[in-house]
C-alpha positions in Angstrom: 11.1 1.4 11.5 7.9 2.3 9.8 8.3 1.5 6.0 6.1 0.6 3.2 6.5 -3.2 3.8 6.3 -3.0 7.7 3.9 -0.8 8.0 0.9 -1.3 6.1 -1.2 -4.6 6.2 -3.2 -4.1 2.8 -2.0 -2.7 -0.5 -5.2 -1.3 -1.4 -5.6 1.4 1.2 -1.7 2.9 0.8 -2.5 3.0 -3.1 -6.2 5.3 -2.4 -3.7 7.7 -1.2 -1.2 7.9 -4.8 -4.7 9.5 -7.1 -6.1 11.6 -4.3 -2.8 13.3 -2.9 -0.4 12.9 -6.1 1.6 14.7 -7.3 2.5 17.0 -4.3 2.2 20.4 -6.7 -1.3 19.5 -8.0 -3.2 16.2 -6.1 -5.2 14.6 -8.5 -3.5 15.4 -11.7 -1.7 11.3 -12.3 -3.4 9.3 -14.6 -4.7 6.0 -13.8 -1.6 4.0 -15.3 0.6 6.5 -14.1 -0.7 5.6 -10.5 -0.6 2.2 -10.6 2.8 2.8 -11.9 4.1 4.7 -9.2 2.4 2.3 -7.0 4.4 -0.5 -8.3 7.8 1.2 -8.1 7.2 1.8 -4.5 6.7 -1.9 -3.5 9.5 -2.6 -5.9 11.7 -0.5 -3.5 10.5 -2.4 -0.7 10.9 -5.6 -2.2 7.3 -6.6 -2.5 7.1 -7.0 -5.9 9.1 -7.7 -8.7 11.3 -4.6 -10.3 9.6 -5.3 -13.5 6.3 -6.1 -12.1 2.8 -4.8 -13.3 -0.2 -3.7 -11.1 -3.3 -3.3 -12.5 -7.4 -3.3 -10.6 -6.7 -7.3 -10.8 -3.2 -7.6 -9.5 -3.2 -4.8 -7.1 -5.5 -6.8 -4.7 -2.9 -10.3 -5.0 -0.7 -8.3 -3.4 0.6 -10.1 -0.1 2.1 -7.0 2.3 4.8 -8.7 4.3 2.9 -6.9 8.0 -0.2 -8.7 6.8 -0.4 -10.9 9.5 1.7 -8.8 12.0 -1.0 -5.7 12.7 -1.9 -6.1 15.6 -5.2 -4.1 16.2 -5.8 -1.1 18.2 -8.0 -2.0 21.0 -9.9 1.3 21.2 -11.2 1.1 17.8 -11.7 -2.5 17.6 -13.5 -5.1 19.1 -10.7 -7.5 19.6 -8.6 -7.1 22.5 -4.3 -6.7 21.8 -2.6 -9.6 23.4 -1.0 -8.5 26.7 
C-alpha cells in the first residue's frame, strides 16, 4: 500500500508539493507556516513524527522517512542496477 511513510524516501520532495499545489481551490495561496503545518500533521498521521511536533527549514530535513532505505531505484533512470 502506497502511503506517506512507505512511499516516499525523503521528506523534502513530498513537502515542495504542499506551497506549489495547495490548497486545491487556489495552489499557492498557504502561507509558509501554514505549510509546514500541514506538512507536519501529515507525517503525524503516518506516525513519523510526533502529534505535537514542529517542522521548520531546520527540522524538516532531520526527518528520517521510514522507506528511506527501502527505494529501491529504477534501473532506467539510474545508473545502479535493481537487485534481481
Amino acid at each position: 500500500m502506497k502511503t506517506v511513510g512507505s512511499f516516499w524516501p525523503y521528506a523534502a520532495p513530498l513537502f515542495d508539493d504542499i506551497p506549489r499545489a495547495r490548497s486545491y481551490q487556489a495552489p499557492g495561496s498557504l502561507s509558509v507556516e501554514d505549510c509546514y503545518a500541514l506538512f507536519a500533521y501529515i507525517l503525524s498521521l503516518n506516525g513519523i513524527v510526533r502529534p505535537d511536533g514542529r517542522l521548520d527549514q531546520t527540522s524538516l530535513p532531520e526527518v528520517k522517512m521510514p522507506n528511506r532505505d527501502g527505494l529501491i531505484p529504477v534501473p532506467e533512470f539510474s545508473n545502479v542496477r535493481a537487485p534481481k
